[in-house]
C-alpha positions as CSV (number, residue, x, y, z in Angstrom):
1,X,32.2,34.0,145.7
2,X,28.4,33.5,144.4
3,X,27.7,29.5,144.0
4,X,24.8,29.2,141.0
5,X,23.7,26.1,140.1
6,X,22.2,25.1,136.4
7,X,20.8,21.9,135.1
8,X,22.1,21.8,131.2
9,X,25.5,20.6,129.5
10,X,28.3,21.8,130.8
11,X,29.9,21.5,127.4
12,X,27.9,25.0,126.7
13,X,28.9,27.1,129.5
14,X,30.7,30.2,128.6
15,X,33.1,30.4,131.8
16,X,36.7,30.9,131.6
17,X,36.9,27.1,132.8
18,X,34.9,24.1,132.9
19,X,35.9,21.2,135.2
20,X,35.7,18.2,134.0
21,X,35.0,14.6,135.9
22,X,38.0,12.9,134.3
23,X,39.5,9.3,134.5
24,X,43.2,9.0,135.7
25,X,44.2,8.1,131.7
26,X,43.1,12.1,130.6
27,X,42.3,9.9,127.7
28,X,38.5,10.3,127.5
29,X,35.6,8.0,128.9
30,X,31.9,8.2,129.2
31,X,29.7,10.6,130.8
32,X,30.9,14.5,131.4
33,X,34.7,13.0,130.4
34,X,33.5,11.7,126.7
35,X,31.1,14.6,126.2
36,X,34.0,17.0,127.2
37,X,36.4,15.4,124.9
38,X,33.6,14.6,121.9
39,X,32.5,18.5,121.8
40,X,35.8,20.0,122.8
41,X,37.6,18.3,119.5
42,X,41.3,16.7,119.6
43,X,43.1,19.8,120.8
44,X,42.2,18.4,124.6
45,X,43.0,15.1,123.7
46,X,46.6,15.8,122.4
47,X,47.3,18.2,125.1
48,X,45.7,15.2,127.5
49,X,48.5,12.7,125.9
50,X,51.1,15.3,126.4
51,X,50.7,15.5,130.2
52,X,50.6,11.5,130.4
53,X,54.1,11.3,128.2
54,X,55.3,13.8,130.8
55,X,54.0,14.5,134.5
56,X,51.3,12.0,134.4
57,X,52.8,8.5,133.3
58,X,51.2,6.7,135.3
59,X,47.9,8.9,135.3
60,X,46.6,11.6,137.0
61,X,45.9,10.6,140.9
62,X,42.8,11.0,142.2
63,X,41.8,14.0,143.9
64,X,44.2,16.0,141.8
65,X,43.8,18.3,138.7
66,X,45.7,19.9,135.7
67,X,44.3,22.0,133.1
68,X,44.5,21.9,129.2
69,X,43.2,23.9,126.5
70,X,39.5,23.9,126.0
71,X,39.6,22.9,122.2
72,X,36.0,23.8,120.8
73,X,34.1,24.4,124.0
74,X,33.5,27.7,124.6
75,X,35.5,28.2,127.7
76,X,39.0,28.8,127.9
77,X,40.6,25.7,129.6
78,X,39.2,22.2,131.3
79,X,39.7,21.6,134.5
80,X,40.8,17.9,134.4
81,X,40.5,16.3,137.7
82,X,39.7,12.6,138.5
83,X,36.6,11.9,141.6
84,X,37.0,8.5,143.7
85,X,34.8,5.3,143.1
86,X,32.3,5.5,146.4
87,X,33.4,2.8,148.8
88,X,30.7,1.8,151.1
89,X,34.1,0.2,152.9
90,X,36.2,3.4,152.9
91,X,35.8,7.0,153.7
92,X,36.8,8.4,150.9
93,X,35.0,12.1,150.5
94,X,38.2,13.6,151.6
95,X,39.6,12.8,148.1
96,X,36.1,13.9,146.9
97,X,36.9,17.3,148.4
98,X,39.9,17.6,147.1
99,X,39.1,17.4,143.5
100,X,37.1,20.4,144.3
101,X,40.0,22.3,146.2
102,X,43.0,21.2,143.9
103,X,40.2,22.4,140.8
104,X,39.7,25.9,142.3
105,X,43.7,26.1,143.4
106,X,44.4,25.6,139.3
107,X,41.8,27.8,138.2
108,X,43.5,30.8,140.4
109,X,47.0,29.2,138.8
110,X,45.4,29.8,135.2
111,X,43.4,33.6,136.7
112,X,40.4,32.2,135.8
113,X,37.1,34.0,137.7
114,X,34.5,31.6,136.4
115,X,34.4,27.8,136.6
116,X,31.5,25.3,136.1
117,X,32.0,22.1,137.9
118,X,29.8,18.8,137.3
119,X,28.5,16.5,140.0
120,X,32.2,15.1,140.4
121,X,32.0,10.9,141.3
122,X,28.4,10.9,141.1
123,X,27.3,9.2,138.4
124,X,29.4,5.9,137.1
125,X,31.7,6.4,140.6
126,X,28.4,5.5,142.1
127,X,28.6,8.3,144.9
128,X,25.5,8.9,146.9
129,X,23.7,12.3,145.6
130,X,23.2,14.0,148.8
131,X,26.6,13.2,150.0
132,X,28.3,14.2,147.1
133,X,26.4,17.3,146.5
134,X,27.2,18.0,150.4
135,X,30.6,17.7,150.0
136,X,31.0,19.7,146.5
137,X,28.8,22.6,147.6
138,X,30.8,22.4,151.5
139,X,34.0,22.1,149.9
140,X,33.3,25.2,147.6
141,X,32.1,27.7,149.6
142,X,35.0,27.2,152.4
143,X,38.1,27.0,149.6
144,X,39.9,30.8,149.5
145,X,39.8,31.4,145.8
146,X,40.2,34.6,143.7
147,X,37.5,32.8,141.4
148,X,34.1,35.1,141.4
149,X,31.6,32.9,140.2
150,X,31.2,29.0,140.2
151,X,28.4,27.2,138.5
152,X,27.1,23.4,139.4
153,X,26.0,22.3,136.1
154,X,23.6,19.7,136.7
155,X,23.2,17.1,134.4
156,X,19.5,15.8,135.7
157,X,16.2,17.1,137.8
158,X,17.1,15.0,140.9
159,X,21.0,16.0,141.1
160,X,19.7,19.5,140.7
161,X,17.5,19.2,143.9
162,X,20.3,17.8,145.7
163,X,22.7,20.5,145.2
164,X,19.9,23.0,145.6
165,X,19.3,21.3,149.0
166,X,23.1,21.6,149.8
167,X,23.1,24.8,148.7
168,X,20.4,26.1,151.1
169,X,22.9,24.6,154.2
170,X,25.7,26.5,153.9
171,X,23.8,30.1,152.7
């Protein structure tokens, strides 16, 4: 699998999925979730409510993901999957890891051969940079996946440098 990583908006990549940081409700939020649901238009949003009234009631657990349509974005489904809130208390990066895993495990579900991932839990889950971009790029490269290409779209200069230094460990 070839890892690239891209600062931009992941709302523009042309892949056949885009992952998105999402909150348990698949309801919308801030950050990649809003701008996800904002550009993709309500198609996401009503398939989003149509998982909770059926296999999410309660929400979608952390670490886990399900995909939906794509709406208006030009890929062909989101990747919903929900990152945990950094815990300086907890050890939590295996359920960091797993968002990563369980997003590349439904992307081969859906035969998709191109996904773009964001910095999952490291903005408003208040993840450490390095750590998380250790753990994304780790995660990625050792998951078996029929998906060809995956793309880090970077949101800023500094989370870019991190994954690029991540990046540089495991090539």
């Amino acid at each position: 699998m070839r890892i690239v990583l891209v600062e931009g908006d992941i709302t523009e990549e042309r892949v056949d999925a885009v992952v998105n940081a999402a909150n348990s409700s698949l309801l919308g939020g801030g950050g990649v979730d809003g701008a996800i649901h904002r550009r993709g238009g309500p198609e996401i949003l009503d398939e989003c409510r149509r998982l909770r009234a059926s296999h999410y009631g309660g929400g979608l657990p952390t670490g886990k993901a399900v995909a939906t349509t794509a709406g208006l974005l030009p890929a062909r489904w989101v990747i919903h999957t929900v990152g945990p809130v950094y815990s300086e208390f907890e050890d939590r990066s295996e359920l960091l890891a797993s968002c990563y895993r369980e997003s590349l495990r439904v992307a081969d579900d859906l035969g998709a051969r191109t996904v773009s991932f964001p910095a999952v839990s490291a903005g408003i889950y208040g993840w450490p940079l390095d750590d998380a971009a250790r753990i994304a790029v780790r995660t990625v490269a050792a998951t078996q996946t029929q998906v060809a290409a995956v793309r880090f779209v970077l949101f800023s200069p500094d989370v870019y440098t991190a994954f690029d230094q991540a990046l540089a460990t495991v090539r």
